[in-house]
mmCIF file of the C-alpha atoms, coordinates in Angstrom:
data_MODEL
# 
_entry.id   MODEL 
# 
loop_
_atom_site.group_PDB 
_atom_site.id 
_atom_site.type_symbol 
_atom_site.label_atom_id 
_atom_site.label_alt_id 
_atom_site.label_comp_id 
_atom_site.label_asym_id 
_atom_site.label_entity_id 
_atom_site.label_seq_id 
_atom_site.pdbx_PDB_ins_code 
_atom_site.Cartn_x 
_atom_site.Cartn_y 
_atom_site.Cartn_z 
_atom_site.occupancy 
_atom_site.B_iso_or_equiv 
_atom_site.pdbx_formal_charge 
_atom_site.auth_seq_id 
_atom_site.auth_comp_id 
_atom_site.auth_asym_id 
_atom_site.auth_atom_id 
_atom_site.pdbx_PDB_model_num 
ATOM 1   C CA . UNK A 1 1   ? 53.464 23.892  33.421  1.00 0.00 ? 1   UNK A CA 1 
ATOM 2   C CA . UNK A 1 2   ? 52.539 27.452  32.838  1.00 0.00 ? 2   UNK A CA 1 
ATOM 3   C CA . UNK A 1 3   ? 49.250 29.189  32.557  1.00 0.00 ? 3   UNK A CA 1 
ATOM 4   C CA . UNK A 1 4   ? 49.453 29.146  28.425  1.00 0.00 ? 4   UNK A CA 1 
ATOM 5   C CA . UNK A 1 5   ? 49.958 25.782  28.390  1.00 0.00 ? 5   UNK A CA 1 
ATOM 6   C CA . UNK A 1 6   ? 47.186 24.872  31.500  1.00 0.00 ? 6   UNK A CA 1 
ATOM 7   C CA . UNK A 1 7   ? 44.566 25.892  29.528  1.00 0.00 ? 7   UNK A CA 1 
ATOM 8   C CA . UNK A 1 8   ? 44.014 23.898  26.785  1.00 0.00 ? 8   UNK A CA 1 
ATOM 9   C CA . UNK A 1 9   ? 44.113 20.648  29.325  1.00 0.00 ? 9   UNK A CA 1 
ATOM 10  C CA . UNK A 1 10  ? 41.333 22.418  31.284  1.00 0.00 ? 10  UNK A CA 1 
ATOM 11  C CA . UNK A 1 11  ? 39.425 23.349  28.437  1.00 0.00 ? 11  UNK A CA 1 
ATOM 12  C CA . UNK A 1 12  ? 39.527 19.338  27.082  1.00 0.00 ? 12  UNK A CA 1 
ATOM 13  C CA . UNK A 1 13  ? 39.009 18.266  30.713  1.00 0.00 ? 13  UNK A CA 1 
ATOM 14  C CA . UNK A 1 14  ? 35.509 20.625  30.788  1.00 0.00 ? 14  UNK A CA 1 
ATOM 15  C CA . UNK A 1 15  ? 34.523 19.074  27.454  1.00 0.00 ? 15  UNK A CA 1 
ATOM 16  C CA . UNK A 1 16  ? 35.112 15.501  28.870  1.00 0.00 ? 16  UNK A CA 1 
ATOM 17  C CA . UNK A 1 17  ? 32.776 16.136  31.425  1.00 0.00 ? 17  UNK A CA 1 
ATOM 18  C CA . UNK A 1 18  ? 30.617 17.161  29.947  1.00 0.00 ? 18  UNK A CA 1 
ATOM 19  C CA . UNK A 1 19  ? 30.132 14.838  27.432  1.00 0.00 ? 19  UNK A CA 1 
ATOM 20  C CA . UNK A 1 20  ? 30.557 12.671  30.416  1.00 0.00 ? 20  UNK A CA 1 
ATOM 21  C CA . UNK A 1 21  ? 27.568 14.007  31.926  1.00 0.00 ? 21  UNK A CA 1 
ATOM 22  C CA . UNK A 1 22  ? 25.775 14.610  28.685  1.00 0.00 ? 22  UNK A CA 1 
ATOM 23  C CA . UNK A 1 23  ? 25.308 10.539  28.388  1.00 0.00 ? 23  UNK A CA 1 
ATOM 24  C CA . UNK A 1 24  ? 24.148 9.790   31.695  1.00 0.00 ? 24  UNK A CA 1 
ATOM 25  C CA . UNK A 1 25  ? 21.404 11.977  32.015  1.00 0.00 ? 25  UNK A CA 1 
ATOM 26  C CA . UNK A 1 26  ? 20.349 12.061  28.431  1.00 0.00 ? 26  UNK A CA 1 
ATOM 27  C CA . UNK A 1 27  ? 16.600 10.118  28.514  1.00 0.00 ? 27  UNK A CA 1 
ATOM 28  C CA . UNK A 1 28  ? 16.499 6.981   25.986  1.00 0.00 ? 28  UNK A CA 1 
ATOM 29  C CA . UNK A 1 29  ? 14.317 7.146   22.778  1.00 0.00 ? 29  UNK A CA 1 
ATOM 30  C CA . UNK A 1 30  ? 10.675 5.859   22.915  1.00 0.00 ? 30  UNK A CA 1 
ATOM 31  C CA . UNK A 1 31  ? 9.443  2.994   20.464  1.00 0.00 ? 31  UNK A CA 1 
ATOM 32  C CA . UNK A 1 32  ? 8.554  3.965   17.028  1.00 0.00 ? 32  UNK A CA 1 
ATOM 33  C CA . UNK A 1 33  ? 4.843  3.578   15.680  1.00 0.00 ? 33  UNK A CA 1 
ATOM 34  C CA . UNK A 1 34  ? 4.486  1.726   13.176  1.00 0.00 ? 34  UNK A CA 1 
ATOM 35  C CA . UNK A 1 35  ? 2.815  3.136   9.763   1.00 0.00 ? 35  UNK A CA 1 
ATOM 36  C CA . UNK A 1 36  ? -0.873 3.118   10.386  1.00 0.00 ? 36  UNK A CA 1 
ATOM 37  C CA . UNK A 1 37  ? -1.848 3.204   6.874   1.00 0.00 ? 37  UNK A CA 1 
ATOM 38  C CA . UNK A 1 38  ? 0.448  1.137   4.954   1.00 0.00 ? 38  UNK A CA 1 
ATOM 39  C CA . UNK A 1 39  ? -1.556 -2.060  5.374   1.00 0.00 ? 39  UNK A CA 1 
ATOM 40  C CA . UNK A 1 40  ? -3.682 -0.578  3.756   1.00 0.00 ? 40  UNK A CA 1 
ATOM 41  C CA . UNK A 1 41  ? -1.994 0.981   1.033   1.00 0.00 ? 41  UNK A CA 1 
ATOM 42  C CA . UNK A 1 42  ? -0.328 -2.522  0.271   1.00 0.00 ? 42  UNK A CA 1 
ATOM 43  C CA . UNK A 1 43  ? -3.867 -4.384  0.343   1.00 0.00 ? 43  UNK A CA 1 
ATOM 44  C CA . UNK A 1 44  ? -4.746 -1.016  -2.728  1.00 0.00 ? 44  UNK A CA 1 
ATOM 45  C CA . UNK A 1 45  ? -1.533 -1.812  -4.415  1.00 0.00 ? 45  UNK A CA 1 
ATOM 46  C CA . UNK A 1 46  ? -2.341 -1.418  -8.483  1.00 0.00 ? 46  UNK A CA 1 
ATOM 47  C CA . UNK A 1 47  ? 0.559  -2.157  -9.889  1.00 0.00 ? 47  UNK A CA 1 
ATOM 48  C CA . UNK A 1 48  ? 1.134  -5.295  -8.851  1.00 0.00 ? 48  UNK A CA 1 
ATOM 49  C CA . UNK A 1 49  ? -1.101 -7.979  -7.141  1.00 0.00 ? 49  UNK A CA 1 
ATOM 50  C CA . UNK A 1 50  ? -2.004 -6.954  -3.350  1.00 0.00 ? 50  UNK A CA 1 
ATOM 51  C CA . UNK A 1 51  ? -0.783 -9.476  -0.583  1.00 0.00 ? 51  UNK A CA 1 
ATOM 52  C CA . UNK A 1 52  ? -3.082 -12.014 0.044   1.00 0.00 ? 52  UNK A CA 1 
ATOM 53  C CA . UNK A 1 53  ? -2.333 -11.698 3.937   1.00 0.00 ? 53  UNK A CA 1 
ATOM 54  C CA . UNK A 1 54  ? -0.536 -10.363 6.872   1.00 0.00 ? 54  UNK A CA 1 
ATOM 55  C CA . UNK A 1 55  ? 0.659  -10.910 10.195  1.00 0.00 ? 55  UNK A CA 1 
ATOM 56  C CA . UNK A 1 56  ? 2.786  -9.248  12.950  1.00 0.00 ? 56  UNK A CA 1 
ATOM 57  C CA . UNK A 1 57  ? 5.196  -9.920  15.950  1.00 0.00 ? 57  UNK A CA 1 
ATOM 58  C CA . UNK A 1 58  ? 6.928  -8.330  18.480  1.00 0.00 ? 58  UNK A CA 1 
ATOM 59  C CA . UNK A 1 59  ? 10.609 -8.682  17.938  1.00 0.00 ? 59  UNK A CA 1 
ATOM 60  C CA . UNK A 1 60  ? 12.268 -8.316  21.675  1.00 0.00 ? 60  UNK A CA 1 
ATOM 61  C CA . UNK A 1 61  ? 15.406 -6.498  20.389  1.00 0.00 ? 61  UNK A CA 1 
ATOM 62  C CA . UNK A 1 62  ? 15.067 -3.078  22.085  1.00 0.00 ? 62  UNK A CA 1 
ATOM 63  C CA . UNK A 1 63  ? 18.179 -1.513  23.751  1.00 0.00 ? 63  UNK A CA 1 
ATOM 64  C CA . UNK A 1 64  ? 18.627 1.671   25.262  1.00 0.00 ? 64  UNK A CA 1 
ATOM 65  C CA . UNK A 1 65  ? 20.229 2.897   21.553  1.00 0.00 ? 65  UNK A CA 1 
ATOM 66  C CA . UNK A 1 66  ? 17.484 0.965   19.124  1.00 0.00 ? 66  UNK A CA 1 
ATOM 67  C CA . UNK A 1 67  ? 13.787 1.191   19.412  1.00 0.00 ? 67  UNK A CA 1 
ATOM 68  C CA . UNK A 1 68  ? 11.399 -1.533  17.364  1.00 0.00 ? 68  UNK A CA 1 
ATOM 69  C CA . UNK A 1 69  ? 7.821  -1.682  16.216  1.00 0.00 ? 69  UNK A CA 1 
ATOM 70  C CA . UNK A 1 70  ? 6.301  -4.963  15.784  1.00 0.00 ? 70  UNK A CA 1 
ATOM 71  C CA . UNK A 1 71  ? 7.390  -6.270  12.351  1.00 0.00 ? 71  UNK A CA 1 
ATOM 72  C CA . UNK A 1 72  ? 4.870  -7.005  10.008  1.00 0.00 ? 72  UNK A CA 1 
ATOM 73  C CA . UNK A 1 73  ? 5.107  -9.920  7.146   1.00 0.00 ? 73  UNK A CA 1 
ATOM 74  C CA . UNK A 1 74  ? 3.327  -9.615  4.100   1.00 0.00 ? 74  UNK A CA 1 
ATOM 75  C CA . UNK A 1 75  ? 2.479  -12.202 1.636   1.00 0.00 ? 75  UNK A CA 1 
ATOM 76  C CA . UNK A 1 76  ? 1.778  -12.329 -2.401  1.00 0.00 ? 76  UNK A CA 1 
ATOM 77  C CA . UNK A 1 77  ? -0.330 -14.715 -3.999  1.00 0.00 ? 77  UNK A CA 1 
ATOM 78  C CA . UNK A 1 78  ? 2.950  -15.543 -6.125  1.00 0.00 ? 78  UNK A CA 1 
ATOM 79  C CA . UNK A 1 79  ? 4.598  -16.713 -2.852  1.00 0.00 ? 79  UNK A CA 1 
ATOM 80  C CA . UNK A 1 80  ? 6.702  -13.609 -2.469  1.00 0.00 ? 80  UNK A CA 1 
ATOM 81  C CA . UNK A 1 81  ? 7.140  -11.727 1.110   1.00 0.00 ? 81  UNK A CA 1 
ATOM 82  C CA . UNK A 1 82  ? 7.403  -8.081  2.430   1.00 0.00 ? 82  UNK A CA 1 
ATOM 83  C CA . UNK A 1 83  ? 8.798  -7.739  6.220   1.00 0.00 ? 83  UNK A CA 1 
ATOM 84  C CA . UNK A 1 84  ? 8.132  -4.138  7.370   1.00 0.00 ? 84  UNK A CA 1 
ATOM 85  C CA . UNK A 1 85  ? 9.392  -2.812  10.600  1.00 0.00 ? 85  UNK A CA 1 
ATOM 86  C CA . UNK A 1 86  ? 10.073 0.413   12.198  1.00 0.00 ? 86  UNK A CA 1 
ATOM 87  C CA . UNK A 1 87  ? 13.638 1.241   13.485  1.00 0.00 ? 87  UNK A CA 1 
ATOM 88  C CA . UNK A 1 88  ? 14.359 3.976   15.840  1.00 0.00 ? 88  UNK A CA 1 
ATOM 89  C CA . UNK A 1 89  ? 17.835 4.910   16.221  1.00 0.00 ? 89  UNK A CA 1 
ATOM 90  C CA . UNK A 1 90  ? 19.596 6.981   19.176  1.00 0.00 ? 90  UNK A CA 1 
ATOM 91  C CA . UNK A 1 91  ? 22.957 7.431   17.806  1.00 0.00 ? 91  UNK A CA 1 
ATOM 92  C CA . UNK A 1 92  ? 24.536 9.194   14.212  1.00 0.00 ? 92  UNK A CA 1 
ATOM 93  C CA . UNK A 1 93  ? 26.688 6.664   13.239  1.00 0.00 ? 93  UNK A CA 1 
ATOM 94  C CA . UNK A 1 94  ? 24.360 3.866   13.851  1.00 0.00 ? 94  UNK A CA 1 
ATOM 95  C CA . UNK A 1 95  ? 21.582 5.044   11.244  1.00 0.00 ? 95  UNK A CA 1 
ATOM 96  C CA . UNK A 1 96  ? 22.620 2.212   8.418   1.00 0.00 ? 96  UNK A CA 1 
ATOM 97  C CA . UNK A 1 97  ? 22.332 -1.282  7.281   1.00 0.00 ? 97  UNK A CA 1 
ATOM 98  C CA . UNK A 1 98  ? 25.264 -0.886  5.818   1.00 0.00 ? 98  UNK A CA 1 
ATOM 99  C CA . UNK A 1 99  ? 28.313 -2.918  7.285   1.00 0.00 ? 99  UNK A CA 1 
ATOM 100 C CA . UNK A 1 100 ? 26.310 -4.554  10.240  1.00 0.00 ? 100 UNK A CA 1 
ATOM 101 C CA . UNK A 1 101 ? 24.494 -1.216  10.815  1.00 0.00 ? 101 UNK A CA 1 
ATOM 102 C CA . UNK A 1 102 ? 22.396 -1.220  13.817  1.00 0.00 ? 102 UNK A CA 1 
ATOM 103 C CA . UNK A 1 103 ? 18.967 -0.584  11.736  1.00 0.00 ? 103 UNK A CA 1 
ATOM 104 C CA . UNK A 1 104 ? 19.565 -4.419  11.179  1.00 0.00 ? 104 UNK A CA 1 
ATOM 105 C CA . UNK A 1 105 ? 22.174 -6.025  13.591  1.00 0.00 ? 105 UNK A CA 1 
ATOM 106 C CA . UNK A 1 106 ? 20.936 -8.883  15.340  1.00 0.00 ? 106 UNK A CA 1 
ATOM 107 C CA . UNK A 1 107 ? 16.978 -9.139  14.039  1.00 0.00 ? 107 UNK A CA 1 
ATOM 108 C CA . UNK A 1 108 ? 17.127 -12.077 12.109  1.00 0.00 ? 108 UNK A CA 1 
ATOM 109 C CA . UNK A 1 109 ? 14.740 -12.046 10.092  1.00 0.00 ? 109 UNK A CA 1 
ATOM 110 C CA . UNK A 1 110 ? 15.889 -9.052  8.735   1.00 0.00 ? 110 UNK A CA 1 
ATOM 111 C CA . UNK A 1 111 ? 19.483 -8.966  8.863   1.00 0.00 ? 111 UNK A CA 1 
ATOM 112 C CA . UNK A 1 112 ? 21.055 -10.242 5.779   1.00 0.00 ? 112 UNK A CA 1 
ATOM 113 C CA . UNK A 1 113 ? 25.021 -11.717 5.738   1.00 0.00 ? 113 UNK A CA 1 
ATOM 114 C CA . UNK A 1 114 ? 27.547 -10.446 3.734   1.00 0.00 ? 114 UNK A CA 1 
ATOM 115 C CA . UNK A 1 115 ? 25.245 -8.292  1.177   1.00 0.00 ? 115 UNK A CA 1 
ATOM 116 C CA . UNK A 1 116 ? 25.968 -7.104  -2.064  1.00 0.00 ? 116 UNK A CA 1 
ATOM 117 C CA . UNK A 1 117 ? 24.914 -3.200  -2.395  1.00 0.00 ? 117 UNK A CA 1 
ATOM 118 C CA . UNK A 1 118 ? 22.631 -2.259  -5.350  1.00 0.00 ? 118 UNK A CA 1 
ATOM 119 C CA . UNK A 1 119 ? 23.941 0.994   -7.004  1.00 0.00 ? 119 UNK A CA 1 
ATOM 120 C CA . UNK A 1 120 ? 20.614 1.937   -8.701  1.00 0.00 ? 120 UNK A CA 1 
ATOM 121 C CA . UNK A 1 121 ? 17.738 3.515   -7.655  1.00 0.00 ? 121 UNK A CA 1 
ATOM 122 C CA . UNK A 1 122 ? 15.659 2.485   -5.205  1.00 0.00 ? 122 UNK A CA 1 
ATOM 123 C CA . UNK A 1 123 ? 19.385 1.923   -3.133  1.00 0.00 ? 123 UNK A CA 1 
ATOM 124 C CA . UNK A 1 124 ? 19.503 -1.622  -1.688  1.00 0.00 ? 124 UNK A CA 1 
ATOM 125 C CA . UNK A 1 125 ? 20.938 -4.391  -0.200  1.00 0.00 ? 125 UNK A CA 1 
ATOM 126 C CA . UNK A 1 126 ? 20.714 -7.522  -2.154  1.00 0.00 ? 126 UNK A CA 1 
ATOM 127 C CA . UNK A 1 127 ? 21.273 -10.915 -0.384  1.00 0.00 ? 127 UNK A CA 1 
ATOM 128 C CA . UNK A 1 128 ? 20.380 -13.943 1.253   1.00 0.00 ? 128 UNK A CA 1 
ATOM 129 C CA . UNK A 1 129 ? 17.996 -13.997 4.486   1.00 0.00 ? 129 UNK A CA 1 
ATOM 130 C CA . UNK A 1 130 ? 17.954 -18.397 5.895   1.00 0.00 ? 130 UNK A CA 1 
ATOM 131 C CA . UNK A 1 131 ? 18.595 -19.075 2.288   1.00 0.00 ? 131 UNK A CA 1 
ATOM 132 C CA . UNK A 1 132 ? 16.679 -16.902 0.616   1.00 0.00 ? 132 UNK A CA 1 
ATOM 133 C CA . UNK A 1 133 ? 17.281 -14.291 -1.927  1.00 0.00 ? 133 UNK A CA 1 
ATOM 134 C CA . UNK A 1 134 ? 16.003 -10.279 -0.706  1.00 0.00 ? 134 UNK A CA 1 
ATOM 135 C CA . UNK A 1 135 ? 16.566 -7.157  -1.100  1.00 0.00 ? 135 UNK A CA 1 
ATOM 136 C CA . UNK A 1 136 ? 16.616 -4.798  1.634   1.00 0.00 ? 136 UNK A CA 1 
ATOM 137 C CA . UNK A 1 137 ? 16.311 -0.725  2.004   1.00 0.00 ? 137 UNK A CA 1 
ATOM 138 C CA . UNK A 1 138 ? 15.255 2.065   4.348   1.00 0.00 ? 138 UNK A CA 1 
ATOM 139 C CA . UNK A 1 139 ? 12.451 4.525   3.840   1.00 0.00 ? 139 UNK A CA 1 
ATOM 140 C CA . UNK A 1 140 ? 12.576 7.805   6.287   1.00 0.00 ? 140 UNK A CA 1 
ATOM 141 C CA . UNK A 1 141 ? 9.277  9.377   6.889   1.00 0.00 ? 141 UNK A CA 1 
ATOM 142 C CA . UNK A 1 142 ? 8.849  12.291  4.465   1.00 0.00 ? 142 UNK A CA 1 
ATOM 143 C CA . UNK A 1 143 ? 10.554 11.669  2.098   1.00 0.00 ? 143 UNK A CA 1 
ATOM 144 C CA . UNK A 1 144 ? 8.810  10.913  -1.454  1.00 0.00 ? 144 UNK A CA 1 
ATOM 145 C CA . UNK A 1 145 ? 11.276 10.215  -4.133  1.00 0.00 ? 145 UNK A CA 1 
ATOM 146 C CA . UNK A 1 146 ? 12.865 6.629   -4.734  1.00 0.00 ? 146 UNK A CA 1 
ATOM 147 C CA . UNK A 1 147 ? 16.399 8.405   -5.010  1.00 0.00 ? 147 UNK A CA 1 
ATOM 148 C CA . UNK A 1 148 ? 15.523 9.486   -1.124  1.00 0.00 ? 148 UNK A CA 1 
ATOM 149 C CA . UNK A 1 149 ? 15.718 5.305   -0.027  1.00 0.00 ? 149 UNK A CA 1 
ATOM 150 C CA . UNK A 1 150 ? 18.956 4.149   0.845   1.00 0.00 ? 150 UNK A CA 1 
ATOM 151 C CA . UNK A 1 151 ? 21.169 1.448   3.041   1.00 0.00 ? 151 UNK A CA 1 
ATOM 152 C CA . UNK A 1 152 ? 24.125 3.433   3.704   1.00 0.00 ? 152 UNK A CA 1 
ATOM 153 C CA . UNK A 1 153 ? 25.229 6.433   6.303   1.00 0.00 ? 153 UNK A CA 1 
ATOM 154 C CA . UNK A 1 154 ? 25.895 9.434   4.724   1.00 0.00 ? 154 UNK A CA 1 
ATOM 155 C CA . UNK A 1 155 ? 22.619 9.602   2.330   1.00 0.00 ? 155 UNK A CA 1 
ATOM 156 C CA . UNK A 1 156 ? 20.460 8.372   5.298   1.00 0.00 ? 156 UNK A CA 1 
ATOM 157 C CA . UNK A 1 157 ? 22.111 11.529  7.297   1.00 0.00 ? 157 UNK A CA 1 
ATOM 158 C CA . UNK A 1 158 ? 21.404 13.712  5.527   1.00 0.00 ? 158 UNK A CA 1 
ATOM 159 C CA . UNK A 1 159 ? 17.873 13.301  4.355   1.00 0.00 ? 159 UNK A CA 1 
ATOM 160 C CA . UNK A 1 160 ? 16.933 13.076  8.198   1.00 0.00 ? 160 UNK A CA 1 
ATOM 161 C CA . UNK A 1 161 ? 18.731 16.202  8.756   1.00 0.00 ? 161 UNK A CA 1 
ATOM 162 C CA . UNK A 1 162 ? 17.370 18.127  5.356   1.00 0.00 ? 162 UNK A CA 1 
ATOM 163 C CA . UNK A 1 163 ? 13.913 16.693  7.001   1.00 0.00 ? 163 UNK A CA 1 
ATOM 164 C CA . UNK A 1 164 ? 13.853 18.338  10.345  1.00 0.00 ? 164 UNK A CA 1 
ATOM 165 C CA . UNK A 1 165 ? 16.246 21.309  9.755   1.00 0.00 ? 165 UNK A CA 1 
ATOM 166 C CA . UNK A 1 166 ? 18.896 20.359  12.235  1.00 0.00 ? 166 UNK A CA 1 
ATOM 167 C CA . UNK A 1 167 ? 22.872 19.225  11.873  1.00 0.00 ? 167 UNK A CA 1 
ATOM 168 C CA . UNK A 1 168 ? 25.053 18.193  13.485  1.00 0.00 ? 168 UNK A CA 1 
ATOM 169 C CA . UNK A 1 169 ? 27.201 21.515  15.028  1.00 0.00 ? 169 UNK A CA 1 
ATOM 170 C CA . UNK A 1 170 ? 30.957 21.572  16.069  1.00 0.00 ? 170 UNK A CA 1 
ATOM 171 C CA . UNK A 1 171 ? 30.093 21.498  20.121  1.00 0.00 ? 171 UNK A CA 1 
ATOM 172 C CA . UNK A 1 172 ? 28.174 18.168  19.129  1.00 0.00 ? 172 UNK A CA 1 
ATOM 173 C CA . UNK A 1 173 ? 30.697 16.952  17.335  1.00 0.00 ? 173 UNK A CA 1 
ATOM 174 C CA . UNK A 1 174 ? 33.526 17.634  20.417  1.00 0.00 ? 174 UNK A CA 1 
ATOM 175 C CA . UNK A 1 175 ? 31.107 16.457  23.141  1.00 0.00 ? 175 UNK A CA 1 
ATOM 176 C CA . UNK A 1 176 ? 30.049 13.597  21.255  1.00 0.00 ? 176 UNK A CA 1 
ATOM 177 C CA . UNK A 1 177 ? 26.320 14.426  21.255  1.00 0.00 ? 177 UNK A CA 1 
ATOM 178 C CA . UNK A 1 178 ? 23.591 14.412  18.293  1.00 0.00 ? 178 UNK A CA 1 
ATOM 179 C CA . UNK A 1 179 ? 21.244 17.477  17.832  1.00 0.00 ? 179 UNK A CA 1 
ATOM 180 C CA . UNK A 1 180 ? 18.820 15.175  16.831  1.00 0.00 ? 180 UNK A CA 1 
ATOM 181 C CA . UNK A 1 181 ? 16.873 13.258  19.730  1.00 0.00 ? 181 UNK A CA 1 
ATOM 182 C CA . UNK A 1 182 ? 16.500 10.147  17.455  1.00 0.00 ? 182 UNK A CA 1 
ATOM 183 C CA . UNK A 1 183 ? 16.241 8.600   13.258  1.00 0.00 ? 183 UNK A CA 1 
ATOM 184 C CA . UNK A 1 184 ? 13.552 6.705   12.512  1.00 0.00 ? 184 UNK A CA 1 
ATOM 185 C CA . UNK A 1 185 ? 13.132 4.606   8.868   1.00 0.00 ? 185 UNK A CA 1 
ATOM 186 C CA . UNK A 1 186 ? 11.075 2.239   7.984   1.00 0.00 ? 186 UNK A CA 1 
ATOM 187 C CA . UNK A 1 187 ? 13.544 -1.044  7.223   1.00 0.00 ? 187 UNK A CA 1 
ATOM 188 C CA . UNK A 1 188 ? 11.661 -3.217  3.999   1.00 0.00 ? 188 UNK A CA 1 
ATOM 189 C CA . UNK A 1 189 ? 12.729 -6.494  3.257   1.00 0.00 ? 189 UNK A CA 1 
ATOM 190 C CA . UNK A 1 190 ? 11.510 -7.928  0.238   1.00 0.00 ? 190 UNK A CA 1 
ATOM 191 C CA . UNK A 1 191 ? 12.003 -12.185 -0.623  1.00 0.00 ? 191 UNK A CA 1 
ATOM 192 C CA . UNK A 1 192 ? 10.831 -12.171 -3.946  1.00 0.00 ? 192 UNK A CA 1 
ATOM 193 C CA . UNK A 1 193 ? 10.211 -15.356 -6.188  1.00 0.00 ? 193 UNK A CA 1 
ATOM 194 C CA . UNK A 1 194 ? 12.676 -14.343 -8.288  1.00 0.00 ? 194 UNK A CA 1 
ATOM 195 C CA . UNK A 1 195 ? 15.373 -11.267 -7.903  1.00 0.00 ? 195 UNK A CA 1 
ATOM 196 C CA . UNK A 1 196 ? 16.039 -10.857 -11.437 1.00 0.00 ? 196 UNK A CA 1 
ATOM 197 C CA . UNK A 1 197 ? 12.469 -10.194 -11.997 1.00 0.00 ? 197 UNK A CA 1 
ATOM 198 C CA . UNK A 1 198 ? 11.776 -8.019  -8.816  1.00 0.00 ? 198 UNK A CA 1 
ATOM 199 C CA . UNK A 1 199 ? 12.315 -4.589  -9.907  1.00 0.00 ? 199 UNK A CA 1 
ATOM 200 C CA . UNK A 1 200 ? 8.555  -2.961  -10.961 1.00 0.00 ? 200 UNK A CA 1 
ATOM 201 C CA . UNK A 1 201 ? 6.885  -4.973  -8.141  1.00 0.00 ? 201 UNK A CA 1 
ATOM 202 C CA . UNK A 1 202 ? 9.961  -3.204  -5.484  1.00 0.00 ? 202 UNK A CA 1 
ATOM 203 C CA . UNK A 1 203 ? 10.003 -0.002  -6.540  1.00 0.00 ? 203 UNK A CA 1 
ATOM 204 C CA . UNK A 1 204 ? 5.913  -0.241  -6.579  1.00 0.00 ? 204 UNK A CA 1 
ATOM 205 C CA . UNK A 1 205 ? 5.968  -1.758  -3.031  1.00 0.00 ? 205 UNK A CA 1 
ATOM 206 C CA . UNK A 1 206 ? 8.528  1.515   -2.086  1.00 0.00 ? 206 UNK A CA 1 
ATOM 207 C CA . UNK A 1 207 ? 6.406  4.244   -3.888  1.00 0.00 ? 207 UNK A CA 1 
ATOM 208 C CA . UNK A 1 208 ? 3.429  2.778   -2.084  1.00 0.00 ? 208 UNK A CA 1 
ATOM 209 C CA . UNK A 1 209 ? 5.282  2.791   1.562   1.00 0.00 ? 209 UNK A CA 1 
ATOM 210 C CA . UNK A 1 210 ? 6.390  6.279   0.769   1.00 0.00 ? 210 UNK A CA 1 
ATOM 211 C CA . UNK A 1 211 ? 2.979  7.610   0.520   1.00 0.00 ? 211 UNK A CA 1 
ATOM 212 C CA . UNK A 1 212 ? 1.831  5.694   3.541   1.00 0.00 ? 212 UNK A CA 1 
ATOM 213 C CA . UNK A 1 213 ? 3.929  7.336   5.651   1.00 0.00 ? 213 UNK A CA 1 
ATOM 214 C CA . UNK A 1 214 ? 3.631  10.618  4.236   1.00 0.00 ? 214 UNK A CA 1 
ATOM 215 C CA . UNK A 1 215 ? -0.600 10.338  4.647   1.00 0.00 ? 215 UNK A CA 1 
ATOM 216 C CA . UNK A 1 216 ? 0.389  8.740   8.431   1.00 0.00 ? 216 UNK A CA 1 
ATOM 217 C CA . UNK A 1 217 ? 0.581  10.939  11.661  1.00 0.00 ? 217 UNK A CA 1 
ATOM 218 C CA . UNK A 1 218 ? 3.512  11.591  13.124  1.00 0.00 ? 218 UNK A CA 1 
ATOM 219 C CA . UNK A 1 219 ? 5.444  8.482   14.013  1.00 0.00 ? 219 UNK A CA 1 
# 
């Protein structure tokens, strides 16, 4: 093989290294906090009736590439629910709900089978949790307009990127890294009493979260 043709192989060999090395000595991502004002801001909701009550648990699903909060059930005199939990993510192309996304993979009480996705704004998931009906979306912190919520990859992307400044270069992209340490959202779940009536008290519920967690600290 001659020196023309050498180099290329070196140059991918380099790159495979480091990416290589890149993985095992990057440090994991820390737990997420979880909102510290949006219990209150649902107990002030106006729009609708406030929940009557709330509760939270720890959830026992952290890995090395997903970070939890506790997750936080709230519930409405009318018998509907909220679940609320905060989702850190390590990796790009795991920041979705999306086709088994990891913001919800394996948290039951949050991850909903075979959903249908809701093409109008707020963006959701619509589906069934044990049998009952809910729809499903993620809020990033900072952003403020209902078109900002989604489920899927791409949108979610790129309003954490427009949010911090960053992308993702062409040495990440070889080596396989992010420029971004982590993605956080806020994953809502919502079991209403009755879907087809659900969409003032949602969107409420996700105007509401949005200011919460742009009045929080930094989570």
């Amino acid at each position: 093989m001659n020196q023309e043709c050498r180099r290329p192989y070196l140059l991918f060999i380099v790159l495979a290294l480091l990416a290589s090395s890149y993985s095992f000595f990057k440090t994991g991502i820390s737990s997420p906090v979880y909102p510290p004002l949006l219990t209150s801001k649902l107990l002030a909701l106006d729009s609708i009736e406030p929940p009557i009550s709330s509760s939270s648990k720890l959830l026992e699903k952290d890995t090395s590439d997903r970070m939890l909060s506790p997750i936080h059930q709230y519930t409405f005199r009318d018998g509907s629910k909220l679940l609320a939990v905060m989702v850190r993510i390590r990796k790009r192309d795991d920041f979705k709900i999306e086709t088994y996304g990891l913001l919800t993979k394996g948290i039951d009480p949050i991850y909903i089978e075979s959903p249908s996705f809701n093409n109008t704004v707020p963006y959701s998931m619509l589906g069934l949790i044990d049998g009952k009906e809910a729809l499903q979306t993620c809020v990033i912190p900072g952003t403020t307009k209902l078109d900002q919520v989604n489920v899927q990859l791409f949108p979610l992307l790129s309003q954490a990127d427009r949010l911090t400044g960053s992308s993702q270069s062409l040495a990440s992209k070889l080596l396989g890294t992010d420029d971004r340490s982590d993605y956080s959202c806020l994953v809502l779940t919502y079991h209403p009493k009755s879907v087809k009536k659900a969409s003032e008290a949602w969107t409420s519920i996700i105007e509401n979260v949005q200011i919460a967690l742009s009045s929080g600290n930094d989570l």
